[in-house]
Predicted model as a PDB file, atoms N, CA, C, CB and O in Angstrom, pLDDT in the B-factor column:
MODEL        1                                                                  
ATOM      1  N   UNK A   1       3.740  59.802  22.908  1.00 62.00           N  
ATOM      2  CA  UNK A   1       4.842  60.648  23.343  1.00 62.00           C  
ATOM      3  C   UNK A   1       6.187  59.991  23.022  1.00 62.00           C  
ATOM      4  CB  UNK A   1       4.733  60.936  24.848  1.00 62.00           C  
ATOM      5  O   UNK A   1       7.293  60.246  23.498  1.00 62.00           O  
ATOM      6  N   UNK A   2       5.808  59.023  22.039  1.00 72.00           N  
ATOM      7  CA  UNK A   2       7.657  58.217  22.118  1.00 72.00           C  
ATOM      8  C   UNK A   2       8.403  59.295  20.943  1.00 72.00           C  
ATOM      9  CB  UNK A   2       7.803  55.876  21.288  1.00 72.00           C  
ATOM     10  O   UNK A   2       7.803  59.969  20.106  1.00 72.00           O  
ATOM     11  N   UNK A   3       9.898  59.219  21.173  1.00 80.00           N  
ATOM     12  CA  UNK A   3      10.861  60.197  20.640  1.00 80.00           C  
ATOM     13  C   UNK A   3      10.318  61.645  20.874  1.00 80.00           C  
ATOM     14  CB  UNK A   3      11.118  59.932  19.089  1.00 80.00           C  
ATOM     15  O   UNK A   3      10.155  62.241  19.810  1.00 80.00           O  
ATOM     16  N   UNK A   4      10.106  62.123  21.614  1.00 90.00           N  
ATOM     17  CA  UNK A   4      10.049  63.575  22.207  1.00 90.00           C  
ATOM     18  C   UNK A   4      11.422  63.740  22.489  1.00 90.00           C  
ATOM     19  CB  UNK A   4       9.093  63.827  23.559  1.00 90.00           C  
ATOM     20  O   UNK A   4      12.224  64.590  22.102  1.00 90.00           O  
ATOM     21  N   UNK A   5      11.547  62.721  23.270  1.00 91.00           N  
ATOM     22  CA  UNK A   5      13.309  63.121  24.146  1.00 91.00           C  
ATOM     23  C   UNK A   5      14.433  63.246  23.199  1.00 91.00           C  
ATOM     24  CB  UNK A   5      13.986  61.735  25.288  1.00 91.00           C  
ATOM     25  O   UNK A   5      15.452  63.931  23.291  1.00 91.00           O  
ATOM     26  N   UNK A   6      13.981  62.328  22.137  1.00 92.00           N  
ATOM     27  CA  UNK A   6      15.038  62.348  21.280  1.00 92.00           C  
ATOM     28  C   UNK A   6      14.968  63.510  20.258  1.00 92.00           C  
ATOM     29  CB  UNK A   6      15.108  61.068  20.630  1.00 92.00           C  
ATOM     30  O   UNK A   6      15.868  63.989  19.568  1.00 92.00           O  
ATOM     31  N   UNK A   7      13.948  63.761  20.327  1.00 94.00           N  
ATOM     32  CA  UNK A   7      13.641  64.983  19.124  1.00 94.00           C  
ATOM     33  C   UNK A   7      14.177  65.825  20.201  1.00 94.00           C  
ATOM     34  CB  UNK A   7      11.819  65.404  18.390  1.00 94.00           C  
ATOM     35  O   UNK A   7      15.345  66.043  19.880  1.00 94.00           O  
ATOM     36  N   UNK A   8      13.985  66.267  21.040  1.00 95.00           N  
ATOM     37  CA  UNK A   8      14.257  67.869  21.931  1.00 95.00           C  
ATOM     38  C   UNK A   8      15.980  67.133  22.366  1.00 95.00           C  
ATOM     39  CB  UNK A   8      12.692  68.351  23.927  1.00 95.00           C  
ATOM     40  O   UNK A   8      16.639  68.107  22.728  1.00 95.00           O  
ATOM     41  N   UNK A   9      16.387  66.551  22.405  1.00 96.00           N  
ATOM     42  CA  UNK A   9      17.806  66.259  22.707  1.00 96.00           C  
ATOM     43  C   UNK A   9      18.396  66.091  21.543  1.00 96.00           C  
ATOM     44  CB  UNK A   9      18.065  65.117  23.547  1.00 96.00           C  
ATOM     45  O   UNK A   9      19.545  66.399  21.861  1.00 96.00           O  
ATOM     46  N   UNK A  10      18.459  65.746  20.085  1.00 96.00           N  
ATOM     47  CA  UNK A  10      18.818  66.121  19.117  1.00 96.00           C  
ATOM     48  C   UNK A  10      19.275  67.775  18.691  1.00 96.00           C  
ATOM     49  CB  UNK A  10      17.935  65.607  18.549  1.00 96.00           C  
ATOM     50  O   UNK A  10      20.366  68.255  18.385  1.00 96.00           O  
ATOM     51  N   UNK A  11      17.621  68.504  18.858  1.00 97.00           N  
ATOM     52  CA  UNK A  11      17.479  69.391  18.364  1.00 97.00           C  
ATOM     53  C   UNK A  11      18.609  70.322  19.086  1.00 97.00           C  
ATOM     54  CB  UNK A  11      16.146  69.657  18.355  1.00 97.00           C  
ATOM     55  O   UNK A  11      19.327  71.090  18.445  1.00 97.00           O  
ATOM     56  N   UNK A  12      18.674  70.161  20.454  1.00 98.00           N  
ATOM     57  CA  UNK A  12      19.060  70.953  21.167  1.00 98.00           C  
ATOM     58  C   UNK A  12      21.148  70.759  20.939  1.00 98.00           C  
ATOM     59  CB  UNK A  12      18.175  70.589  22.703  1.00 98.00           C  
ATOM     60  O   UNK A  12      22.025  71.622  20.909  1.00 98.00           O  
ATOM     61  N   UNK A  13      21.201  69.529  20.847  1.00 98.00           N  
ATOM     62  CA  UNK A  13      22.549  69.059  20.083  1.00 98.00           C  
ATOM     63  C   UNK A  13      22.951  70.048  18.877  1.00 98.00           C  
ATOM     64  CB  UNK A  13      22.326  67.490  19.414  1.00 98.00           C  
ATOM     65  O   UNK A  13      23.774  70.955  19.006  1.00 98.00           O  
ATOM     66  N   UNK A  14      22.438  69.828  17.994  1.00 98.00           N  
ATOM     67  CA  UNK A  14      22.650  70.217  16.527  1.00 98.00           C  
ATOM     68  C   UNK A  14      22.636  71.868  16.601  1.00 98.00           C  
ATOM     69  CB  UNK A  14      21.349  69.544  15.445  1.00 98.00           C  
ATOM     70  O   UNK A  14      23.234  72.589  15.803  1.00 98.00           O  
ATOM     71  N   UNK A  15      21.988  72.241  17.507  1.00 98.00           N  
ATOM     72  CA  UNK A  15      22.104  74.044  17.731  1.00 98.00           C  
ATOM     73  C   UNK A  15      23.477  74.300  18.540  1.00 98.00           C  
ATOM     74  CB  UNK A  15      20.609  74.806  18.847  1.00 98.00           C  
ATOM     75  O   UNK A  15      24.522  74.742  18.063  1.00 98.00           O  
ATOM     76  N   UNK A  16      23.250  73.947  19.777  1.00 97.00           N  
ATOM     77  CA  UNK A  16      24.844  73.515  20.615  1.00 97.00           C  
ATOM     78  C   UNK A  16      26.238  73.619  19.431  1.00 97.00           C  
ATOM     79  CB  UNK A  16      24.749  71.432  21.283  1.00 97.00           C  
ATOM     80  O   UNK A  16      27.079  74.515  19.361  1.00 97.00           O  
ATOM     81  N   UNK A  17      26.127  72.502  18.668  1.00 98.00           N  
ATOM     82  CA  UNK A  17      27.252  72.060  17.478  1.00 98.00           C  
ATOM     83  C   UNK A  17      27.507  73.218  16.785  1.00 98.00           C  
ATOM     84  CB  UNK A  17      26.772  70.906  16.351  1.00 98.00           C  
ATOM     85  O   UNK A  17      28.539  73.889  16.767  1.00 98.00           O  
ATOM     86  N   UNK A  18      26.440  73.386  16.206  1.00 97.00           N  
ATOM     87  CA  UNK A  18      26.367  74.804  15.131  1.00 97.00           C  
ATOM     88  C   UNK A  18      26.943  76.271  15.886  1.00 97.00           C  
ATOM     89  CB  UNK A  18      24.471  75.144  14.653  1.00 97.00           C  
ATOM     90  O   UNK A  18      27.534  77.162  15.275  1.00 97.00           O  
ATOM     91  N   UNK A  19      26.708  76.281  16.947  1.00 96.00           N  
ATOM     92  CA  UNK A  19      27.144  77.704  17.970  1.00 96.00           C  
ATOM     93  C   UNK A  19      28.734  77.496  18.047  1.00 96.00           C  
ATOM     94  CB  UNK A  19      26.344  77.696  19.882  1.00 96.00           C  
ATOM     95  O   UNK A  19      29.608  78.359  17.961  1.00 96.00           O  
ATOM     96  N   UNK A  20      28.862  76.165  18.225  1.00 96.00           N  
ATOM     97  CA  UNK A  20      30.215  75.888  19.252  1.00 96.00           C  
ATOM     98  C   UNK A  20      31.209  75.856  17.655  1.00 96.00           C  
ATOM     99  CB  UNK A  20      30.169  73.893  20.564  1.00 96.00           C  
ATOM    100  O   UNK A  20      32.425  75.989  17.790  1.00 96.00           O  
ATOM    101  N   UNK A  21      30.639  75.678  16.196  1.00 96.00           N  
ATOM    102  CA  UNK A  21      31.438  75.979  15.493  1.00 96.00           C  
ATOM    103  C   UNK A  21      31.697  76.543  14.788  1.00 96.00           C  
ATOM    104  CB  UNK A  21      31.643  75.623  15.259  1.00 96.00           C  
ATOM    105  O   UNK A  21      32.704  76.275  14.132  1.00 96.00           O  
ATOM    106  N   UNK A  22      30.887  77.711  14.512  1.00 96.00           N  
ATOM    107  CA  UNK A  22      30.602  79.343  14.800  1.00 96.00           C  
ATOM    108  C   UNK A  22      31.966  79.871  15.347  1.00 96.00           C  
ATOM    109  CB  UNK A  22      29.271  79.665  16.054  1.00 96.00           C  
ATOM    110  O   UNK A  22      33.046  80.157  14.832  1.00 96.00           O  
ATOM    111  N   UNK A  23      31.424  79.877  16.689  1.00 94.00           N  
ATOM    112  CA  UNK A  23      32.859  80.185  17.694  1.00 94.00           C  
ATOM    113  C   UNK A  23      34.256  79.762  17.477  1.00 94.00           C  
ATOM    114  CB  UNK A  23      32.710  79.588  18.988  1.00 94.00           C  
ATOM    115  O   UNK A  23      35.263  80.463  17.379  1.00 94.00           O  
ATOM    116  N   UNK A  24      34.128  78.528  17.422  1.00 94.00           N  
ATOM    117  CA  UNK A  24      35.581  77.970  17.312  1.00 94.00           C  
ATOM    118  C   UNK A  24      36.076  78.601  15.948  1.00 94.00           C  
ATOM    119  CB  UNK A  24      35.654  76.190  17.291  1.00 94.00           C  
ATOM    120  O   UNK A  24      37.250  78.967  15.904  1.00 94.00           O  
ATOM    121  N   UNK A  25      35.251  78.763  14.801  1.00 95.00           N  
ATOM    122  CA  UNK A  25      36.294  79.619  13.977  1.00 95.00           C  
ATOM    123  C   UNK A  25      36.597  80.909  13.607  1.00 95.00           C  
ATOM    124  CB  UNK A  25      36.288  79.329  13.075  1.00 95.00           C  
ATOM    125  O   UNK A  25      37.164  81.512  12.696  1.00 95.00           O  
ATOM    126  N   UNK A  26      35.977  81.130  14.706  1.00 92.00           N  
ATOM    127  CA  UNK A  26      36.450  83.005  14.836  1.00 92.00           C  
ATOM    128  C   UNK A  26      35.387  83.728  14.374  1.00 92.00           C  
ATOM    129  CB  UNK A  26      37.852  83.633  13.799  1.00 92.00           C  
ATOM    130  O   UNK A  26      35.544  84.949  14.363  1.00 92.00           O  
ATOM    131  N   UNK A  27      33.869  83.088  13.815  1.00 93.00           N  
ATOM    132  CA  UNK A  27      32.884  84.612  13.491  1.00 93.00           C  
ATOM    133  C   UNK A  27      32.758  84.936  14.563  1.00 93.00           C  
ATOM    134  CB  UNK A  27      31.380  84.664  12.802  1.00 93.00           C  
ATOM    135  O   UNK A  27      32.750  86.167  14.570  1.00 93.00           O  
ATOM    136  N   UNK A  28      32.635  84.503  15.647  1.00 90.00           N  
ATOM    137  CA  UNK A  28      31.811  85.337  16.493  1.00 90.00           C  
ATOM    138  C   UNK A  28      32.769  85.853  17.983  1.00 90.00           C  
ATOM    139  CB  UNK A  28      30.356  84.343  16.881  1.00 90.00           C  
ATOM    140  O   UNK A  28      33.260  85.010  18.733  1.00 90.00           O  
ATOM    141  N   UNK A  29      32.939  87.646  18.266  1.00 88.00           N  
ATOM    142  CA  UNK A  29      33.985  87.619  19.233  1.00 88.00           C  
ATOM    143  C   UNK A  29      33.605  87.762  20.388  1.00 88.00           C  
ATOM    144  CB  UNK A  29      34.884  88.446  19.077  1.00 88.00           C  
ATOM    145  O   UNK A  29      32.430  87.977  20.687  1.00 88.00           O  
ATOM    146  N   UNK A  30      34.640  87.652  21.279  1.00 89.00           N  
ATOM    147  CA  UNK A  30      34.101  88.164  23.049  1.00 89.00           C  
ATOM    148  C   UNK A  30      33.446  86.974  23.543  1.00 89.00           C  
ATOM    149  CB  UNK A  30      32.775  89.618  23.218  1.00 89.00           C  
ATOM    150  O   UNK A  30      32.342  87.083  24.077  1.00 89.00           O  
ATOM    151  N   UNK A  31      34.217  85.438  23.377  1.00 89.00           N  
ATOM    152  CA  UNK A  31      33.495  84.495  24.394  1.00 89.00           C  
ATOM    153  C   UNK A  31      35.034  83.559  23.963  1.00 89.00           C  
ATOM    154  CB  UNK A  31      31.460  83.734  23.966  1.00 89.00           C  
ATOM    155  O   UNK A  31      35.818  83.500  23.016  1.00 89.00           O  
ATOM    156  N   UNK A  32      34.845  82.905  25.352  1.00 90.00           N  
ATOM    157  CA  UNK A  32      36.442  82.493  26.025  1.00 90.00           C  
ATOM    158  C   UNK A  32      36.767  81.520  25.040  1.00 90.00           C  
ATOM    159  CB  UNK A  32      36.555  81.741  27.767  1.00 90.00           C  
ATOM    160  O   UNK A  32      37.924  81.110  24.951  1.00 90.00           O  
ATOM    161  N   UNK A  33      35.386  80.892  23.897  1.00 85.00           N  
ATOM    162  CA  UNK A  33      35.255  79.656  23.078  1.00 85.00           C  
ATOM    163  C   UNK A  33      35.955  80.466  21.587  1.00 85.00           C  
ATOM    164  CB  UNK A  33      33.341  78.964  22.978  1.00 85.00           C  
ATOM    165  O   UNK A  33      36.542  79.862  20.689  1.00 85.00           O  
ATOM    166  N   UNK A  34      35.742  81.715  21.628  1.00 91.00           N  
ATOM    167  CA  UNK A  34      36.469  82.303  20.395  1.00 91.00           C  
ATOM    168  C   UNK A  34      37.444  81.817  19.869  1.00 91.00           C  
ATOM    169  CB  UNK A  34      36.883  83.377  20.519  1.00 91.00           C  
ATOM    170  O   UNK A  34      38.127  81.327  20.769  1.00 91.00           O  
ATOM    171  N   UNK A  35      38.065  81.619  18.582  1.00 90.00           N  
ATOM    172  CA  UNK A  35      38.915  81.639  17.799  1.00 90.00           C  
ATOM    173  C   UNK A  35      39.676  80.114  18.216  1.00 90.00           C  
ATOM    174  CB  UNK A  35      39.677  83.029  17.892  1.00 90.00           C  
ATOM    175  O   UNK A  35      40.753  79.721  17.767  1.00 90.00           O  
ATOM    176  N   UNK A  36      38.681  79.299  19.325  1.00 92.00           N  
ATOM    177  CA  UNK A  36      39.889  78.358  19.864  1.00 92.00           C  
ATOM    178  C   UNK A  36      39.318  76.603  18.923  1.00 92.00           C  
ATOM    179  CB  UNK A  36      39.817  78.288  22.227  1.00 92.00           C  
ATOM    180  O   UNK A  36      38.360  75.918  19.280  1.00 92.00           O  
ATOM    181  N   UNK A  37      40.308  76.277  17.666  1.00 93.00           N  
ATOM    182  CA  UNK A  37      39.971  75.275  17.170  1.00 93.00           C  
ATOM    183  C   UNK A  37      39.623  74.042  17.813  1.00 93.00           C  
ATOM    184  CB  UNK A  37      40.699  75.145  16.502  1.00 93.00           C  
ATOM    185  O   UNK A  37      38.868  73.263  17.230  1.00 93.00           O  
ATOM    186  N   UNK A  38      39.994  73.826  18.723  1.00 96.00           N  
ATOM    187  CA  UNK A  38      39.187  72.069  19.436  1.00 96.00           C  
ATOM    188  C   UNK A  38      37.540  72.665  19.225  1.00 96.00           C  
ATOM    189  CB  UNK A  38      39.652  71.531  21.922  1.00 96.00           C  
ATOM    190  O   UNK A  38      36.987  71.784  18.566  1.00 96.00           O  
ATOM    191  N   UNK A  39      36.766  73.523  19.441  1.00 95.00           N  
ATOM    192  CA  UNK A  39      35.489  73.936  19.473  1.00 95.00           C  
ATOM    193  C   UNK A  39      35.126  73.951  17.816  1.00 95.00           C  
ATOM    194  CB  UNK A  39      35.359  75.403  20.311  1.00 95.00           C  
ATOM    195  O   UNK A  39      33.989  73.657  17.448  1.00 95.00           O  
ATOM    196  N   UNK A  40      36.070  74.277  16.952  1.00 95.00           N  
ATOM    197  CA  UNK A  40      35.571  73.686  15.577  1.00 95.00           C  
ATOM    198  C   UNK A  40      35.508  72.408  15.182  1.00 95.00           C  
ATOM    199  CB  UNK A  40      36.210  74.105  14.660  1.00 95.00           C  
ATOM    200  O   UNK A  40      34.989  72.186  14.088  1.00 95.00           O  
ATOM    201  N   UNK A  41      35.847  71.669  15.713  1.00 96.00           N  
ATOM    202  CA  UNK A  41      36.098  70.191  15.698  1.00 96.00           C  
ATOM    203  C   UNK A  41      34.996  69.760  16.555  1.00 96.00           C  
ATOM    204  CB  UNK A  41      37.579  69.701  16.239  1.00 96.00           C  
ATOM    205  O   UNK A  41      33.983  69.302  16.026  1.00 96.00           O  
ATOM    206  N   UNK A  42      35.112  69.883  18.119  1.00 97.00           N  
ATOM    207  CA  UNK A  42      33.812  69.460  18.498  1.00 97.00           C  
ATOM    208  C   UNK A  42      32.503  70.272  18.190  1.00 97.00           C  
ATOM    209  CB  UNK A  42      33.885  69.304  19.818  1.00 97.00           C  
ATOM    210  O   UNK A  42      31.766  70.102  19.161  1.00 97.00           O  
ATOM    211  N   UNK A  43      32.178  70.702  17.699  1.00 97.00           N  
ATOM    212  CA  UNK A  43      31.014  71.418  16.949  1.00 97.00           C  
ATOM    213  C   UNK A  43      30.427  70.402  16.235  1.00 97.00           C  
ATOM    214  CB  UNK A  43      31.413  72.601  15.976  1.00 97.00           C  
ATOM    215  O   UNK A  43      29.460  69.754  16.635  1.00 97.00           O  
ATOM    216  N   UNK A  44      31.117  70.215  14.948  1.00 97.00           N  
ATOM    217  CA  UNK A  44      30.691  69.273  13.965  1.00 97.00           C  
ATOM    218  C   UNK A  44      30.115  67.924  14.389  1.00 97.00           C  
ATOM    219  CB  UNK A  44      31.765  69.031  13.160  1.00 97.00           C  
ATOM    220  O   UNK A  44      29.031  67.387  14.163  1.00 97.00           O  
ATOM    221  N   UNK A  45      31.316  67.514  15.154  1.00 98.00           N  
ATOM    222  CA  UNK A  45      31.130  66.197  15.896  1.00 98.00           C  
ATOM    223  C   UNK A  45      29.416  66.120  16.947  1.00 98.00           C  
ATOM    224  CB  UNK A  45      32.723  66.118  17.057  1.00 98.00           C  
ATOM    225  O   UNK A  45      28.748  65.087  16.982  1.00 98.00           O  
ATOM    226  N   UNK A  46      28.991  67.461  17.714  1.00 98.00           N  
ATOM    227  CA  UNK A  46      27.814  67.182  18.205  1.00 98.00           C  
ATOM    228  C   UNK A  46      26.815  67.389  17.398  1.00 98.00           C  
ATOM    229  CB  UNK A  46      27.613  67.750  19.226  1.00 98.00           C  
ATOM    230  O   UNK A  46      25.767  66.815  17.695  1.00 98.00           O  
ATOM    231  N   UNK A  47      26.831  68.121  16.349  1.00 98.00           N  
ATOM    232  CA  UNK A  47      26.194  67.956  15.231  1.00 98.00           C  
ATOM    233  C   UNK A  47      26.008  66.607  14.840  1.00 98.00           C  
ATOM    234  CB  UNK A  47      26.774  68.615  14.326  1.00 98.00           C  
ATOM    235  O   UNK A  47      24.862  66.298  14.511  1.00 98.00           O  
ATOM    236  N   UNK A  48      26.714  65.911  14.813  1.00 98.00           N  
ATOM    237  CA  UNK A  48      26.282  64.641  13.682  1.00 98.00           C  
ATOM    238  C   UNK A  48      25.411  63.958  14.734  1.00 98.00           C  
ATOM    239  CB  UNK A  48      27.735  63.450  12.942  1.00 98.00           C  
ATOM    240  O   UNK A  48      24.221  63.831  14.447  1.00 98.00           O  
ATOM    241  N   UNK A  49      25.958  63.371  16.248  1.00 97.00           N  
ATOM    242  CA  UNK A  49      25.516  63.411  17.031  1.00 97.00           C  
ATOM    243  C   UNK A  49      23.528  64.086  17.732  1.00 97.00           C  
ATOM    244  CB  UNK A  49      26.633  63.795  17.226  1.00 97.00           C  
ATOM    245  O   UNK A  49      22.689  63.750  18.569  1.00 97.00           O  
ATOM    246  N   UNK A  50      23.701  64.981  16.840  1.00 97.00           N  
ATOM    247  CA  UNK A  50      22.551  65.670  16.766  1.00 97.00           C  
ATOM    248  C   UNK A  50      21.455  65.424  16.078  1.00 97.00           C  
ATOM    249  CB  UNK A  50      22.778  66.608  16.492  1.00 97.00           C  
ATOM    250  O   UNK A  50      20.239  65.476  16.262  1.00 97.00           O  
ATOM    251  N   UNK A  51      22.391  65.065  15.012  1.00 97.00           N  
ATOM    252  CA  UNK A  51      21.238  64.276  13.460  1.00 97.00           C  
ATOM    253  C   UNK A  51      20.733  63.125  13.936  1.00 97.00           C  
ATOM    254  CB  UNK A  51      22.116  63.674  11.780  1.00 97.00           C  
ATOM    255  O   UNK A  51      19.534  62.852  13.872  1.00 97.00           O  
ATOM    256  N   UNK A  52      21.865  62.165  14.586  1.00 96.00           N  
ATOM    257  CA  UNK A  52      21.295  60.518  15.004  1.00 96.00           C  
ATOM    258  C   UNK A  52      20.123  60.977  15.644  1.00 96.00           C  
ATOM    259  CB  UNK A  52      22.330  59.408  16.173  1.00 96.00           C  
ATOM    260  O   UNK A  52      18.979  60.941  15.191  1.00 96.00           O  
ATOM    261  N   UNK A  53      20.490  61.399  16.702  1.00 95.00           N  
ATOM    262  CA  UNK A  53      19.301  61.210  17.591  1.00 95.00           C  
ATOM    263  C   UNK A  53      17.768  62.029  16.865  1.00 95.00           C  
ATOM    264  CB  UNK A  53      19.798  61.955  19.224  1.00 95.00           C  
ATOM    265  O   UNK A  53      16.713  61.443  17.109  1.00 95.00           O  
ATOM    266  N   UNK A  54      17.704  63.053  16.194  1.00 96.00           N  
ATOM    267  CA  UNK A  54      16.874  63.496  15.457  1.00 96.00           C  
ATOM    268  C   UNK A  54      16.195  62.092  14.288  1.00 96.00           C  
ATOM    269  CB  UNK A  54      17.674  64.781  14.816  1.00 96.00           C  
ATOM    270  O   UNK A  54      15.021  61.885  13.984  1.00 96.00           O  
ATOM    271  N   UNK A  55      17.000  61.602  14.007  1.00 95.00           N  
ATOM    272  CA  UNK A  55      16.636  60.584  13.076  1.00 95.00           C  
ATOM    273  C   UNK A  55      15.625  59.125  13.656  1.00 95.00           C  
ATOM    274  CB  UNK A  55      18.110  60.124  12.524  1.00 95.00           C  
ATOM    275  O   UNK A  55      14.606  58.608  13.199  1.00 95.00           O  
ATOM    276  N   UNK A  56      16.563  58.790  14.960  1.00 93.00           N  
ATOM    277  CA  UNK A  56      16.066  58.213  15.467  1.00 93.00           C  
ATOM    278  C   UNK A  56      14.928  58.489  16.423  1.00 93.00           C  
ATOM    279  CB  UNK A  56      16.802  57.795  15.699  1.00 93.00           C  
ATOM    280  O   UNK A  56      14.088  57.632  16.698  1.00 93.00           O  
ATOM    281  N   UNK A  57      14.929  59.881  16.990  1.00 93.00           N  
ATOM    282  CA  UNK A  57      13.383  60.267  17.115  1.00 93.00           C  
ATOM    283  C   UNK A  57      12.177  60.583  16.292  1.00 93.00           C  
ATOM    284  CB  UNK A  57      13.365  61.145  17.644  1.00 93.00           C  
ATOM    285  O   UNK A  57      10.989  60.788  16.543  1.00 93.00           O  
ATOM    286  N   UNK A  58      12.702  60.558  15.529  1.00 92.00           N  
ATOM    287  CA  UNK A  58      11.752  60.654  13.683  1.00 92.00           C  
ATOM    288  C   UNK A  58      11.234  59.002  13.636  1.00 92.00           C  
ATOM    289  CB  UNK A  58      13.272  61.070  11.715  1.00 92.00           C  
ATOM    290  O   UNK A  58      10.071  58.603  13.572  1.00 92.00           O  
ATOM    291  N   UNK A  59      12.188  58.385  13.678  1.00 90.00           N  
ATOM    292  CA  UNK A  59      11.965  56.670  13.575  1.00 90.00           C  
ATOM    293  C   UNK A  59      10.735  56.300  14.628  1.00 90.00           C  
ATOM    294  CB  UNK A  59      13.579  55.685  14.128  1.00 90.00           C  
ATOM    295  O   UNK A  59       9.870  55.446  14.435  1.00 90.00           O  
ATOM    296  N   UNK A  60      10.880  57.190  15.833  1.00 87.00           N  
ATOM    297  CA  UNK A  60      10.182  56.369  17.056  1.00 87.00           C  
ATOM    298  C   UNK A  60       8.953  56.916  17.058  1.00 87.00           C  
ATOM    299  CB  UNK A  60      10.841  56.483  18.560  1.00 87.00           C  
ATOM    300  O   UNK A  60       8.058  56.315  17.651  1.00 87.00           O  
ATOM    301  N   UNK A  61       8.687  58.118  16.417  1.00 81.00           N  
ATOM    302  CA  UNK A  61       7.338  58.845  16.161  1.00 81.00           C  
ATOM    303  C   UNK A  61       6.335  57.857  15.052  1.00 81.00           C  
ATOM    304  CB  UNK A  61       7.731  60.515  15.414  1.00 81.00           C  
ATOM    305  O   UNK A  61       5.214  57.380  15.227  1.00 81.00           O  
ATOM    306  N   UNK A  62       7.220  57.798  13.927  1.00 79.00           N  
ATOM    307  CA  UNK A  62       6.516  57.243  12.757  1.00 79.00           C  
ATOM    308  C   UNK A  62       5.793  55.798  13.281  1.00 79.00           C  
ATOM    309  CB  UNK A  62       7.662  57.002  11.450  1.00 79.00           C  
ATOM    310  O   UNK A  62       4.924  55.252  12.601  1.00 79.00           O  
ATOM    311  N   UNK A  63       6.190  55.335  14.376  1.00 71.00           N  
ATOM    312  CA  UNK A  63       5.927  53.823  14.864  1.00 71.00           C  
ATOM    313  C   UNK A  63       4.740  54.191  15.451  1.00 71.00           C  
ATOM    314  CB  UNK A  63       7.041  53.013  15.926  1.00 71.00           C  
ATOM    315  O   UNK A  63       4.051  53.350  16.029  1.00 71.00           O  
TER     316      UNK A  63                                                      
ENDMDL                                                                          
END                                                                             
């Protein structure tokens, strides 16, 4: 069971990121996160955030 957490806390990151920067640049309307740029910025940022830990739960599986 090692890197589960990190795989489902990655995964769940990198979707989070991807939504939140979506929103922040205006595709998507009718949510308070709309059109507002700090949410395009932090998007990306939990994204990458998202990858580490995906990577490093990839690392802890293969062991």
């Amino acid at each position: 069971m090692r890197g589960w957490f990190r795989l489902t806390t990655g995964l769940l990151a990198v979707v989070l990121g991807a939504l939140w920067t979506v929103l922040g640049l205006g595709y998507v309307e009718g949510s308070a996160l709309s059109d507002q740029r700090v949410w395009a910025l932090v998007g990306p940022a939990t994204v990458l955030v998202g990858l580490v830990a995906l990577w490093f739960g990839m690392r802890a599986r293969r062991r």
